[in-house]
C-alpha positions in Angstrom: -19.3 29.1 19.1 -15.9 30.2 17.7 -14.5 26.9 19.5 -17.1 25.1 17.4 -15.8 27.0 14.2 -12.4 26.9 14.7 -13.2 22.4 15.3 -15.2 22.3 12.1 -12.5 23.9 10.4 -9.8 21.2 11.4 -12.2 19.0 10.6 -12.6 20.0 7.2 -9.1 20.4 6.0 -8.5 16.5 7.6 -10.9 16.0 5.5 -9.7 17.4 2.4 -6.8 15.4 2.4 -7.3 11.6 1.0 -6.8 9.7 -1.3 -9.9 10.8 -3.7 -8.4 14.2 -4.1 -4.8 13.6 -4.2 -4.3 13.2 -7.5 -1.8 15.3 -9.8 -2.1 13.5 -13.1 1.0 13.8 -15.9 -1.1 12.9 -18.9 2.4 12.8 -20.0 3.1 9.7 -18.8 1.3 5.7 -20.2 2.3 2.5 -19.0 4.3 2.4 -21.7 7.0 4.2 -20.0 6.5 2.2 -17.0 9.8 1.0 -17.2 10.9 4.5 -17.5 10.0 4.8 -13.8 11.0 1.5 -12.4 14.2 1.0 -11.7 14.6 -2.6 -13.6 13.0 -3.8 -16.4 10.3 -6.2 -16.5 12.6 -8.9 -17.7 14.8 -8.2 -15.2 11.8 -8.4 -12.1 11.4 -11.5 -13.5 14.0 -12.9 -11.5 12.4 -12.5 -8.3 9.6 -14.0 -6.5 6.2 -11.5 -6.2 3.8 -11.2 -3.2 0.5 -8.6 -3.0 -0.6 -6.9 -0.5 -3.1 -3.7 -0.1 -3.5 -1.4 3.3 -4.8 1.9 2.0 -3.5 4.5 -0.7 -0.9 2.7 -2.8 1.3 5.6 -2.6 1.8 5.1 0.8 2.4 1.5 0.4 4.6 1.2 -2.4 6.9 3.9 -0.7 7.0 1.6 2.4 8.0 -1.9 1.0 10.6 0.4 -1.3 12.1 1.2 1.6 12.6 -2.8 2.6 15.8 -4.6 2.0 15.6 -7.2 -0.3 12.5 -5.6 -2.5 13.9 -5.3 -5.8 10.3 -3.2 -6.9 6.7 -2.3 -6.0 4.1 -1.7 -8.1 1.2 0.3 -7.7 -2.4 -1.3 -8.7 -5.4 -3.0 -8.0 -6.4 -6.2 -7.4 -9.4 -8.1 -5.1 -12.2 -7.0 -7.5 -13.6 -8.9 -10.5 -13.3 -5.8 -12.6 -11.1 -6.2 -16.0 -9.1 -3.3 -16.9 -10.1 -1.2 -14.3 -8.9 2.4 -14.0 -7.9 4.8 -11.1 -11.2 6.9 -11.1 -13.3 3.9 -11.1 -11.4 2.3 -8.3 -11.0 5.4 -6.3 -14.6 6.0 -6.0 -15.4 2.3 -5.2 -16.7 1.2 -8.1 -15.1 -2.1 -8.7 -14.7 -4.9 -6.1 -10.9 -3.8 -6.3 -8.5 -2.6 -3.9 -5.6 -0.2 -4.4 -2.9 -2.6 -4.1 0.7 -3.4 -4.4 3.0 -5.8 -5.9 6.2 -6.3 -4.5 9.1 -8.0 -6.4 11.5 -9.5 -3.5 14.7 -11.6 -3.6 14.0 -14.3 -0.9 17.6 -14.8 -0.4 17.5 -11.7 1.4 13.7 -10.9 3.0 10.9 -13.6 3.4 7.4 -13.7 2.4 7.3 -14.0 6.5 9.2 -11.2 7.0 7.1 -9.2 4.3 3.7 -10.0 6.2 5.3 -9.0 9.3 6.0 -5.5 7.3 2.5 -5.5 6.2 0.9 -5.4 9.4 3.5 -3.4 10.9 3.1 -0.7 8.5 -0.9 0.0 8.6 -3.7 -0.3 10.9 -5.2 -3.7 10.3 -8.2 -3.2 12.9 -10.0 -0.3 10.8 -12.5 -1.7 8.6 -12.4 -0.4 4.9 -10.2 3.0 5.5 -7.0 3.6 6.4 -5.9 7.0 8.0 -8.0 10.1 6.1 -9.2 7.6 3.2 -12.2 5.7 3.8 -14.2 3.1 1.3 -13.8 -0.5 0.5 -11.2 0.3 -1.9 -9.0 1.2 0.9 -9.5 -1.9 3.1 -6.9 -4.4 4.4 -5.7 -6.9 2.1 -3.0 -10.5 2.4 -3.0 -12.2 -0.9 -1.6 -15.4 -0.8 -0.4 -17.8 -4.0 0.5 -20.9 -2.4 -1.4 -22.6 0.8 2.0 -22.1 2.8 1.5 -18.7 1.8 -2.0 -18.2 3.6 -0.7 -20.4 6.4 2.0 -17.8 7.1 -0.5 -15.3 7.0 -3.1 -16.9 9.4 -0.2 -17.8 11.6 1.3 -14.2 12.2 -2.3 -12.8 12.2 -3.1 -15.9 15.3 0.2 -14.8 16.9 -0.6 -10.7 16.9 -4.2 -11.6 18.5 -2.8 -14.2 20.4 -0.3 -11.3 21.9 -3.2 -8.5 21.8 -1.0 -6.4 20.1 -4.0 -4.4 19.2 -7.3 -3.3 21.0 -9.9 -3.9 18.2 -10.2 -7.3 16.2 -8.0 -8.0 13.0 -10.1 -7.5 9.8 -7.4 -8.1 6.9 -8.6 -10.0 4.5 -6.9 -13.2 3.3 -7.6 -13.2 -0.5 -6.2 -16.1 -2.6 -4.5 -14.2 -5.4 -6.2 -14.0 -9.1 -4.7 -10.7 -11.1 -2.8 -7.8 -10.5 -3.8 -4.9 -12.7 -1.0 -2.1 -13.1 -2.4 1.2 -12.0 -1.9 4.2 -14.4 2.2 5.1 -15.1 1.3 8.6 -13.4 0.8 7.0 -9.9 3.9 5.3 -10.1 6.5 5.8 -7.6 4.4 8.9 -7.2 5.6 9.7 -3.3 9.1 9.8 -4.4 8.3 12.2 -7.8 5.9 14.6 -6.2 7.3 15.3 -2.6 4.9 18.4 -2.4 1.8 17.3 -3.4 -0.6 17.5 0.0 -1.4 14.1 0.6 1.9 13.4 0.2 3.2 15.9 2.9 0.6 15.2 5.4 -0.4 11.5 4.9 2.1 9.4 2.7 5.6 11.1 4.4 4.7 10.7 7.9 3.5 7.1 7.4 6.5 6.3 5.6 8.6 7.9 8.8 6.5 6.2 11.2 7.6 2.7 9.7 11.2 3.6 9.6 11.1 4.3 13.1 9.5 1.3 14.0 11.6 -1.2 11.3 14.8 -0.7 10.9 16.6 -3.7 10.3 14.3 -3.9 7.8 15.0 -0.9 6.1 18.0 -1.0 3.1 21.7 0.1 4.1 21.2 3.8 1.8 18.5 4.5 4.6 19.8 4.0 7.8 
């Protein structure tokens, strides 16, 4: 019995940690002072090329392509759904069609949309079916938007090649998702790993992810962070 206690226990603070209770809201902050937060301005991003992906809690994402040489920006957000204007409680508790997602702003002179698929699938599991580590729902499910047809060919390609290799156990079940709209999550979640290194989630999910992938990439990873 008090092995069966002291399981349930562990269970339950797992448990506790994801995505649907991580939040630590600044009402302070709008997307009006998105720009605040970003380190160029949105005239200056547009300069660069833009790819989307989603794999889970955007924190953990957007800290991970950050990370990457040659990604000038990433945005957190939602995209996949048909939803307009959706908002972070909506999305969180799967009520749109929408992913938590990301938008990365990359100079291709430097990193590929290639290489940045290759990140993609390096960086999360793409074998679990709508969750990713302690989040679970269809808002948290695997996600390759593609613009262009070379763009989903790339994709395809490297997915072909990984279950070619059987780099993994389980099938592939990322999505490839022609791209419609990108809608800017709330200026609060915004580089929200890198502002709030305390915050639970952050500690035990987004940190150790983030680790994990500079481990595993890093000639990827930009010249401050080697």
């Amino acid at each position: 019995m008090q092995i069966t206690r002291i399981i349930l226990l562990a269970l339950a603070v797992v448990t506790s940690i994801n995505c649907k209770q991580k939040v630590e809201r600044n009402d302070d902050l709008d997307l009006a002072q998105l720009n605040k937060i970003q380190r160029l301005t949105v005239e200056e991003l547009q300069e660069y090329e833009t790819a989307y992906f989603a794999s889970g809690c955007f924190w953990c994402v957007e800290s991970i392509f950050e990370s990457v040489k040659g990604v000038k920006e990433a945005i957190s957000g939602y995209s996949g759904g048909n939803e307009e204007n959706p908002y972070y409680e909506q999305v969180a508790y799967g009520k749109t069609g929408h992913a938590e997602a990301v938008e990365v702003y990359y100079d291709p002179k430097v990193i590929s949309f290639q290489e940045l698929v290759q990140i993609f699938f390096g960086s999360h599991d793409p074998t679990a079916l709508n969750r990713q580590g302690p989040d679970v729902g269809y808002q948290y499910r695997s996600i390759a938007f593609y613009k262009i047809a070379q763009e989903k060919k790339i994709i395809e390609n490297y997915m072909k090649l990984l279950e070619d290799k059987q780099v993994y156990n389980r099938p592939i079940v990322t999505q490839v998702v022609e791209f419609e709209k990108f809608w800017k999550a709330e200026a609060y979640h915004q580089n929200y790993e890198s502002r709030n290194p305390n915050n639970s989630y952050v500690r035990n999910v987004s940190i150790p992810r983030l680790n994990k992938f500079k481990a595993n990439f890093k000639s990827f990873l930009k010249d401050e962070l080697h």
